[in-house]
C-alpha positions as CSV (number, residue, x, y, z in Angstrom):
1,X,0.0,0.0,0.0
2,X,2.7,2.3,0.5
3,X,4.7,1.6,-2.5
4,X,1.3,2.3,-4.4
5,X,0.7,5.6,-2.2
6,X,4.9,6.7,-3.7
7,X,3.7,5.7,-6.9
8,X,0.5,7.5,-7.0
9,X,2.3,10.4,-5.4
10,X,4.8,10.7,-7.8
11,X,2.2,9.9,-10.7
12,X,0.7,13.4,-9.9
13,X,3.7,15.6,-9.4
14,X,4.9,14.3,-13.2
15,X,1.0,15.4,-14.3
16,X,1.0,19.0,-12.5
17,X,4.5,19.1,-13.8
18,X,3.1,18.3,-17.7
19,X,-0.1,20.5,-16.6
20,X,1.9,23.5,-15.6
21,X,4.8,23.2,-18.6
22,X,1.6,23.1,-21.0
23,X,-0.3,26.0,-19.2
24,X,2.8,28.4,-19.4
25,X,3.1,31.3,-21.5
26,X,6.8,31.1,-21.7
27,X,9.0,28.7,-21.0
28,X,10.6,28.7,-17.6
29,X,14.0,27.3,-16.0
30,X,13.6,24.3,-14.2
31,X,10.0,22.8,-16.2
32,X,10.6,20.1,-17.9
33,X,9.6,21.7,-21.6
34,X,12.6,24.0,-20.5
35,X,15.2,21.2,-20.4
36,X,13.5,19.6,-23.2
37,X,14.5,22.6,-25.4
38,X,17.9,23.7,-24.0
39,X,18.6,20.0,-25.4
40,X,17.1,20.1,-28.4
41,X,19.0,23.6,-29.4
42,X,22.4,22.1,-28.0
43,X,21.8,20.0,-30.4
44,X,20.9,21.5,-33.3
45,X,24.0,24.1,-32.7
46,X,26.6,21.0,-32.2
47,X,24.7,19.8,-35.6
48,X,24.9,23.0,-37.6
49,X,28.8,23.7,-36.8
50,X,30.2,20.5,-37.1
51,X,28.6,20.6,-40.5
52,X,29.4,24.3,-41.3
53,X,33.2,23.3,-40.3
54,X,33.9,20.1,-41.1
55,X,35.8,20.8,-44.4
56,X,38.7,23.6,-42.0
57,X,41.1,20.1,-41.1
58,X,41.0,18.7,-44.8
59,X,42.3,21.5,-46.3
60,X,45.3,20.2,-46.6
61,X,43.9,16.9,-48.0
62,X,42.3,18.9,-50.8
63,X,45.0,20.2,-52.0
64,X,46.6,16.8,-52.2
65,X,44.0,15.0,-54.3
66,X,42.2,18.0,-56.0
67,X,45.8,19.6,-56.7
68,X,44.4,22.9,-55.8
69,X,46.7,25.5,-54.0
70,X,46.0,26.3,-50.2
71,X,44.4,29.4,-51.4
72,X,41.2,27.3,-53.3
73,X,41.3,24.9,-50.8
74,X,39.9,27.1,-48.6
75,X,37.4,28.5,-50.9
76,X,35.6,25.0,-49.5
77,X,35.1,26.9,-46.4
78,X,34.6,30.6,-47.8
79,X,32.1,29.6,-49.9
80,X,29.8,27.9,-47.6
81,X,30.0,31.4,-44.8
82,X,29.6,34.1,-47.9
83,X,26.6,32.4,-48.4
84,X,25.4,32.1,-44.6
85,X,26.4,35.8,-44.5
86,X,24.1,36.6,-47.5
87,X,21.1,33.6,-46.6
88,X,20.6,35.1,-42.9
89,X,18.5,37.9,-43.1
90,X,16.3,36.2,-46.1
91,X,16.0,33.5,-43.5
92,X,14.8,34.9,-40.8
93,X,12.4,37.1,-42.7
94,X,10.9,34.2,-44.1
95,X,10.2,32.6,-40.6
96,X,8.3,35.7,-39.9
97,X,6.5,34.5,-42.3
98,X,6.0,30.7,-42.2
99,X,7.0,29.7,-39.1
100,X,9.9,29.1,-36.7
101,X,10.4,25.0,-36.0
102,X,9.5,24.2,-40.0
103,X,12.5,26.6,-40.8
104,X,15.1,25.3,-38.5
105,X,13.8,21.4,-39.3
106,X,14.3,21.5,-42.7
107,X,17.8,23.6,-42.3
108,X,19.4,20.6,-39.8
109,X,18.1,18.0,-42.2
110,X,19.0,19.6,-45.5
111,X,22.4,21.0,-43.8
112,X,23.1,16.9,-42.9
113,X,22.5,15.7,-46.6
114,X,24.6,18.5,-47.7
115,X,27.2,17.0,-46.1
116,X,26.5,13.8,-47.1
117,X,26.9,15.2,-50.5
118,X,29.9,16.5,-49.7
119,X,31.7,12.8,-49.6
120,X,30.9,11.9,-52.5
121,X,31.6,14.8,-54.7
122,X,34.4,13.8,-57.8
123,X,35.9,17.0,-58.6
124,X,36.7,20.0,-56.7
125,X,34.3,22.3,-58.7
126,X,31.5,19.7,-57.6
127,X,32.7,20.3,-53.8
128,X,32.3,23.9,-54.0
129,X,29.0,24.1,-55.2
130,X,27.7,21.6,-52.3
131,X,29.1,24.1,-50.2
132,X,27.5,26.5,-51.4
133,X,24.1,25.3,-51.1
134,X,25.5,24.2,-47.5
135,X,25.9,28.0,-46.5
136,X,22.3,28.2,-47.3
137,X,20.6,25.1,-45.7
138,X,23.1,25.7,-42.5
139,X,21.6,29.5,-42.4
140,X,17.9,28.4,-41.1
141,X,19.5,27.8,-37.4
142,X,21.8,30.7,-36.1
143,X,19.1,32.8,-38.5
144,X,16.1,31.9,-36.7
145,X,17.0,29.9,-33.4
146,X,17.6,33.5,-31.2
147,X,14.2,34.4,-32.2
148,X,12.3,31.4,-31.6
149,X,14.3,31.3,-27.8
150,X,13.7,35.5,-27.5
151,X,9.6,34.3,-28.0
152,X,9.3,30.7,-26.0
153,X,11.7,31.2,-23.0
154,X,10.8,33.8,-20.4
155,X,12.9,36.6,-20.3
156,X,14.9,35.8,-17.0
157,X,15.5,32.2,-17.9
158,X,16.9,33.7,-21.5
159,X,20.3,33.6,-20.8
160,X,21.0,30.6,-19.7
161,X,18.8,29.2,-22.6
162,X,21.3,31.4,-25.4
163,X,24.1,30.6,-23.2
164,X,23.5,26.5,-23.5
165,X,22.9,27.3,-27.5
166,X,26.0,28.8,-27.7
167,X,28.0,26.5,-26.2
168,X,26.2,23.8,-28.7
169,X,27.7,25.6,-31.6
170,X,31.3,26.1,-30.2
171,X,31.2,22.2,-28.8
172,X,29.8,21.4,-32.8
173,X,32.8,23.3,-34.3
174,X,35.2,21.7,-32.4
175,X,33.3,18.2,-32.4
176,X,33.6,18.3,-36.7
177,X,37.1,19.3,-36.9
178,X,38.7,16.9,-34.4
179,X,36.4,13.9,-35.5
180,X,37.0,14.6,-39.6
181,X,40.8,14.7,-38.3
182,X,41.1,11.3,-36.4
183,X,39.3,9.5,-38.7
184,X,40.9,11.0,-41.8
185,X,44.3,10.2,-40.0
186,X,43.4,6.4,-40.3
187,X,40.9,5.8,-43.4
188,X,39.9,8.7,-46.0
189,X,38.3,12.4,-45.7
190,X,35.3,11.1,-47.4
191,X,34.5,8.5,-44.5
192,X,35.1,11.3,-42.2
193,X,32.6,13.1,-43.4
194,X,30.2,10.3,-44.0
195,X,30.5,10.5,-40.0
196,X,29.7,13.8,-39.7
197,X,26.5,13.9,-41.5
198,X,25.3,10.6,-40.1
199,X,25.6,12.3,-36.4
200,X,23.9,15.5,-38.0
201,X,21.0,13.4,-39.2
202,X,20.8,11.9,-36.0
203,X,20.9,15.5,-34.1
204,X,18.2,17.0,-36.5
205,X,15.9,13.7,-35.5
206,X,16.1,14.1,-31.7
207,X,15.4,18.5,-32.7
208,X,12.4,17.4,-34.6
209,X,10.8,15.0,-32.1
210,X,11.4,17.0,-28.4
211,X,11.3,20.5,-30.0
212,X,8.1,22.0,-29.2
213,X,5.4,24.0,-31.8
214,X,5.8,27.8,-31.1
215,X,3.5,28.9,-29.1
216,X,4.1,33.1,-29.1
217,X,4.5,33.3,-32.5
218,X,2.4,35.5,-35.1
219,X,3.1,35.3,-38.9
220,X,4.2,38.5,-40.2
221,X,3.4,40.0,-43.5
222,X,6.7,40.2,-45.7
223,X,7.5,44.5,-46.2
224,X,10.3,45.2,-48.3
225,X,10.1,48.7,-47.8
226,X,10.0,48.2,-44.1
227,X,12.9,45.2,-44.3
228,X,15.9,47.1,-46.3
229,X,14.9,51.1,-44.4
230,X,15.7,49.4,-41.0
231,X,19.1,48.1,-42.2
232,X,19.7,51.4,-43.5
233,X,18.8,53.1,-40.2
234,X,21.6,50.6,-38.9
235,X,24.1,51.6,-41.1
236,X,23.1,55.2,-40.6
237,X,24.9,54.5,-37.3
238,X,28.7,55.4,-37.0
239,X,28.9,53.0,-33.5
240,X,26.7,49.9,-35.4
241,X,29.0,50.2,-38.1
242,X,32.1,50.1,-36.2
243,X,31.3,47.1,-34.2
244,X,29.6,45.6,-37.8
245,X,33.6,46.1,-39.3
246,X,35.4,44.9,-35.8
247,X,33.4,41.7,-35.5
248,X,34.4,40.7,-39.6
249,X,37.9,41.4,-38.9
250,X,38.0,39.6,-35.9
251,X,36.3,36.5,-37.7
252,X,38.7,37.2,-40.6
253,X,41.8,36.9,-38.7
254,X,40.8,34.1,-36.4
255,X,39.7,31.8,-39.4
256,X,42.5,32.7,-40.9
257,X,44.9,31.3,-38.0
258,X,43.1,28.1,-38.0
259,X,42.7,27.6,-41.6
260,X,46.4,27.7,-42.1
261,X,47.8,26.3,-38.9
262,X,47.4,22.8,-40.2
263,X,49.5,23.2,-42.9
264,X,52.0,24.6,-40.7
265,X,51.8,22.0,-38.2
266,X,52.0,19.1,-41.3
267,X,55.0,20.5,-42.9
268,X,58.4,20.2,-41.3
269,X,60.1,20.4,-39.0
270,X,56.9,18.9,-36.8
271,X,55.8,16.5,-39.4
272,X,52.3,15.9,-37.0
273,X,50.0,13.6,-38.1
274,X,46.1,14.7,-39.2
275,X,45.2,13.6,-35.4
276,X,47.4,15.3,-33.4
277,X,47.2,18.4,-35.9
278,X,43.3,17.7,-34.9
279,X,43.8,17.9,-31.5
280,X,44.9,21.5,-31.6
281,X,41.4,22.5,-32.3
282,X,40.9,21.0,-28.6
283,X,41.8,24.7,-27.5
284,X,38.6,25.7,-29.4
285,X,37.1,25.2,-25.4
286,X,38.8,28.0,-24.2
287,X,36.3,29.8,-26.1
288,X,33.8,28.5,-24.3
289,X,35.0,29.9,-21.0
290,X,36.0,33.0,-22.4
291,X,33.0,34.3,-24.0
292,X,30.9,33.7,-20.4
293,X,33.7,35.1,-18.3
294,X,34.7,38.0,-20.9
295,X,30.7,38.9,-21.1
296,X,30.6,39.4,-16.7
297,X,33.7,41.4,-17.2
298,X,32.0,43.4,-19.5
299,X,29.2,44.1,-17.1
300,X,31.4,44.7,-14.6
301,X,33.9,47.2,-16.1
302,X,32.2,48.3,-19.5
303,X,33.2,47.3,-22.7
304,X,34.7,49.7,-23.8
305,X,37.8,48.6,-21.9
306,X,36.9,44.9,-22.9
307,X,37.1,45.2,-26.3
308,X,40.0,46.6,-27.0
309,X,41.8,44.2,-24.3
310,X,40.3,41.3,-26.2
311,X,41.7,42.6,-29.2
312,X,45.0,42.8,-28.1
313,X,44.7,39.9,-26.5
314,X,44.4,37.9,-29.6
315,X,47.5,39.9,-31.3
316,X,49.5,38.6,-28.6
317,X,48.6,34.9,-28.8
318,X,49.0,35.9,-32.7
319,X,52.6,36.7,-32.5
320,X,53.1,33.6,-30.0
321,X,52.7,31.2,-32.9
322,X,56.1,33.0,-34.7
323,X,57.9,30.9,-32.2
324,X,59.0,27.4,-33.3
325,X,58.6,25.4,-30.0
326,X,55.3,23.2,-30.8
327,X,54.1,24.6,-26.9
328,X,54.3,28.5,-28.1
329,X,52.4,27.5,-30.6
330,X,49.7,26.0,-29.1
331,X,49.5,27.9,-26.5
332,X,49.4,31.0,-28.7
333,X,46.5,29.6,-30.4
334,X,45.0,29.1,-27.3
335,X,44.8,32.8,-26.6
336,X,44.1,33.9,-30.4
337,X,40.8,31.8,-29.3
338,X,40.7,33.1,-26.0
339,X,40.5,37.1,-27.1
340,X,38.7,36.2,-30.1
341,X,35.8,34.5,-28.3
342,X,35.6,37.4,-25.7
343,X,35.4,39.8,-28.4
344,X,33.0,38.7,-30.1
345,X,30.6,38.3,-27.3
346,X,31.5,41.7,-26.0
347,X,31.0,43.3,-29.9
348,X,27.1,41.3,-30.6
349,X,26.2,42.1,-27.0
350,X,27.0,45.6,-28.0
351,X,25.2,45.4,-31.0
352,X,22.1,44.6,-29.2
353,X,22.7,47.3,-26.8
354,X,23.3,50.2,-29.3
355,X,20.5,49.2,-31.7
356,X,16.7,50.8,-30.4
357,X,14.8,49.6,-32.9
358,X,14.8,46.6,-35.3
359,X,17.4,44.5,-33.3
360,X,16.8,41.4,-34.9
361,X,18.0,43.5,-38.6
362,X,21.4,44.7,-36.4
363,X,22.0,41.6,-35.0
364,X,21.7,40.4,-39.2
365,X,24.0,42.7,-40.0
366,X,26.2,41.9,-37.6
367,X,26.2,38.5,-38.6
368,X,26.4,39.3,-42.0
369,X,29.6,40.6,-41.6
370,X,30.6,38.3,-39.4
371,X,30.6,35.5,-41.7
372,X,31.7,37.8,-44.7
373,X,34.6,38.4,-42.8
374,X,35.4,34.5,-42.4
375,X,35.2,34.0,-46.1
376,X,37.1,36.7,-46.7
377,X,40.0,36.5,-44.6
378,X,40.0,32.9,-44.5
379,X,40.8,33.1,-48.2
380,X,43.2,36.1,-48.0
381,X,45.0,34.4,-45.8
382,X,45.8,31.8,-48.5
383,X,47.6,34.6,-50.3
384,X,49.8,35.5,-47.7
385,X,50.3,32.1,-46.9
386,X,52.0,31.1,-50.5
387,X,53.9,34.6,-50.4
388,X,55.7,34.1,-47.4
389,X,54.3,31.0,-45.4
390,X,53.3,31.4,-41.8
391,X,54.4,35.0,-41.3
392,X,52.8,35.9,-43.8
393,X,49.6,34.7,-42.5
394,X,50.4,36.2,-39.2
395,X,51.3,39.5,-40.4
396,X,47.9,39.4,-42.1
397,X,46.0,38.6,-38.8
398,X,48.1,41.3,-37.2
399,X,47.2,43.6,-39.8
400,X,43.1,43.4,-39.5
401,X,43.4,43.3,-35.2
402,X,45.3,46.9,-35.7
403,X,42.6,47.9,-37.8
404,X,40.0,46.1,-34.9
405,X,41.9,48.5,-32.9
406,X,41.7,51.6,-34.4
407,X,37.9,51.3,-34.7
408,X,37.5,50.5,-31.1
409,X,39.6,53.7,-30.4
410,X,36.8,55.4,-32.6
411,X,33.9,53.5,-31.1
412,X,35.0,54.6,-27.7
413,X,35.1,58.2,-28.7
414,X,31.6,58.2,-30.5
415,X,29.1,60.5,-28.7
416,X,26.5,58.9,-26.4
417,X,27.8,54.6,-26.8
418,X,26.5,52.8,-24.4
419,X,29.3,51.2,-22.6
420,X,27.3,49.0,-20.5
C-alpha cells in the first residue's frame, strides 16, 4: 500500500508538472519543456557547426588529391560562410512569415545531406557548389534559433537558454574538426565526413521529435520597404558600423589562424600527423569559458575597456605562434581563441545594446559581416600564406586586429555609446 501511495504520489507531481509546462506562456528554468529545449537547441547548434566546419582540417587533404593550392582549398570553407552571410537575413524574414520549428527542421536535415553530398563529390568544382548550397541550408538555425528562444523562453531564464545554445555551436565546431581529423588520419576524408552527417542526421531527428510548436509566434506579412529602411537606419549608425567592421575582422583573422595552422603543423620540422594536428582544435574550449567570463567582465567594467583588451589579447597569442617550440604554438593559439571568443561576445552584445529599434536586422547585419569576414579573410590568408608561409599569414591577422583596434579607439570616442 505504501509503495502504491509513492507511486501514485509521484504519478501526480509528473502530471501537475506536464499541466503547468503546457499551461505556461513562456518557458521557464527548471520545467521540464525547458530542459527539453535547451537539449534540443544544443543539439541543433553542435549539428549546424560540425557541418558548417567540417571541411577547416581537410584543407590540406584537398590540395593533395584535387591539386588545388592552399588558397582554393579554402574557398571549400569561404564559400559555404559568404553564403550564410548573404542567406541570414532572407532566412529569418521568411520565418516571420512561415514559421519558426519548420525553418530550423528543414535547415538541420537539408544541412546533414549537404554534407553527405559533400563525400561523395568527384571533382573540386563539384565540392564547392555543395558548399555552397551548404551555407544556405546551415543558415535556417543561427538565423532563426535567437528568435524562436527571445519568443518561447521567459525573459529571465533567456540567458541561460542562449548561453547553453552557444556552447552547442562552439562544442559542434570543435566536435567536426577533431572527429573529420582522427578518422581521416586512419581511413579517407570522405568517411570522415560520412561521419559527420550521419551524427547531423541523428541531431536534427532528436530537434524534430522534443522540440516543441511555437507557441508566441504570429506570422508576419513580408514589407520590403520596411525590411531594407531598418538596415539602413543601422548603417546610418557610425557605432553599429564600427562594431559591424570589428566583429568581420576579428572572424577574418581568427579563421585565418586556424585555416592555415594545419599546414604549418604538417609541414616540417613537426611532421604531425592529421590527429594530433586535430587535437589542436581542442583549445577551441577555451572559447567556451572566455565568452561567459569575458561577457561578466564586460558588465562589470564596461566594454569599452573589454574590447579593445580582447583585441590585443588575440595579437599577442598571434605573435606567440612565430615561435618554433610546438608549446608556443599551441598555446598562442590558445589565446588567439581566448580574445577572439571574448570579443566577439562583448561586440554582438554591444550590437544589441546600441540598436533601439529593429534588433533582430542589427544583429543580421552583424552576422552578416561576421561570416563575410570569415570568407574573406580565410581566403586572403591563403595569399599571404603562398607569399611568405606562416608569417605571412600572421602578419595578415596582425594587420586586420590593428585595424580592430583603431575602430574600437573610434567607437569609444563616438558621442553617447552605451558602454554597458
Amino acid at each position: 500500500m505504501e509503495l502504491k501511495s509513492i507511486s501514485g504520489h509521484a504519478e501526480g507531481r509528473r502530471q501537475m508538472s506536464v499541466e503547468q509546462d503546457s499551461e505556461q506562456p513562456y518557458l521557464c528554468r527548471g520545467t521540464r519543456a525547458f530542459r527539453r529545449v535547451n537539449v534540443a537547441f544544443f543539439a541543433a547548434g553542435l549539428a549546424t557547426f560540425a557541418v558548417l566546419y567540417t571541411v577547416q582540417p581537410l584543407l590540406p587533404a584537398f590540395t593533395g588529391q584535387f591539386h588545388v593550392t592552399p588558397t582554393a582549398a579554402s574557398f571549400a570553407l569561404s564559400v559555404s560562410t559568404l553564403v550564410l552571410a548573404v542567406a541570414l537575413p532572407l532566412v529569418g524574414l521568411g520565418s516571420d512569415a512561415v514559421g519558426r520549428k519548420g525553418v530550423m527542421v528543414a535547415s538541420l536535415m537539408l544541412s546533414a545531406a549537404g554534407c553527405l553530398a559533400t563525400a561523395f563529390c568527384p571533382n573540386f568544382g563539384s565540392l564547392l557548389a555543395v558548399r555552397a548550397l551548404e551555407g544556405v541550408f546551415v543558415a535556417g538555425i543561427p538565423g532563426v534559433a535567437m528568435a524562436y528562444l527571445s519568443e518561447e523562453v521567459e525573459p529571465r531564464s533567456l540567458g541561460f537558454a542562449m548561453g547553453l545554445y552557444i556552447s552547442g555551436n562552439s562544442v559542434g565546431g570543435l566536435f567536426g574538426r577533431v572527429v573529420v581529423s582522427a578518422i581521416t588520419d586512419v581511413s579517407s576524408w570522405r568517411i570522415a565526413v560520412s561521419v559527420v552527417a550521419l551524427c547531423s542526421f541523428a541531431a536534427g531527428l532528436y530537434f524534430w521529435r522534443n522540440l516543441p510548436p511555437s507557441r508566441n509566434f504570429a506570422r508576419q506579412a513580408v514589407h520590403w520597404h520596411t525590411f531594407f529602411s531598418g538596415f539602413a537606419a543601422h548603417l546610418r549608425d557610425p557605432a553599429l558600423v564600427c562594431l559591424f567592421f570589428i566583429g568581420a575582422l576579428l572572424m577574418g583573422g581568427f579563421v585565418s589562424v586556424y585555416n592555415y595552422i594545419s599546414f604549418r603543423l604538417l609541414d616540417p620540422p613537426y611532421h604531425l600527423s592529421e590527429t594530433l594536428v586535430g587535437s589542436i582544435f581542442l583549445v577551441y574550449l577555451v572559447g567556451t569559458f572566455s565568452s561567459s567570463w569575458i561577457g561578466k567582465l564586460a558588465d562589470q567594467i564596461g566594454r569599452r575597456r573589454v574590447l579593445w583588451l580582447n583585441i590585443a589579447i588575440m595579437g599577442g597569442g598571434c605573435a606567440l605562434t612565430l615561435v618554433r617550440p610546438l608549446w608556443a604554438i599551441v598555446t598562442g593559439v590558445a589565446v588567439v581563441t581566448f580574445g577572439f571568443f571574448g570579443g566577439h561576445s562583448t561586440a554582438s552584445s554591444w550590437v544589441g545594446r546600441r540598436a533601439t529599434q529593429a534588433r533582430g536586422q542589427a544583429s543580421s547585419l552583424y552576422l552578416f559581416c561576421y561570416y563575410a569576414g570569415s570568407s574573406i579573410g580565410g581566403s586572403a590568408g591563403g595569399v599571404f600564406w603562398s607569399a611568405d608561409g606562416w608569417l605571412g599569414v600572421v602578419g595578415m591577422v596582425e594587420g586586420c586586429l590593428a585595424v580592430a583596434l583603431v575602430l574600437s579607439w573610434m567607437l569609444a570616442r563616438i558621442h553617447n555609446v552605451a558602454s554597458r
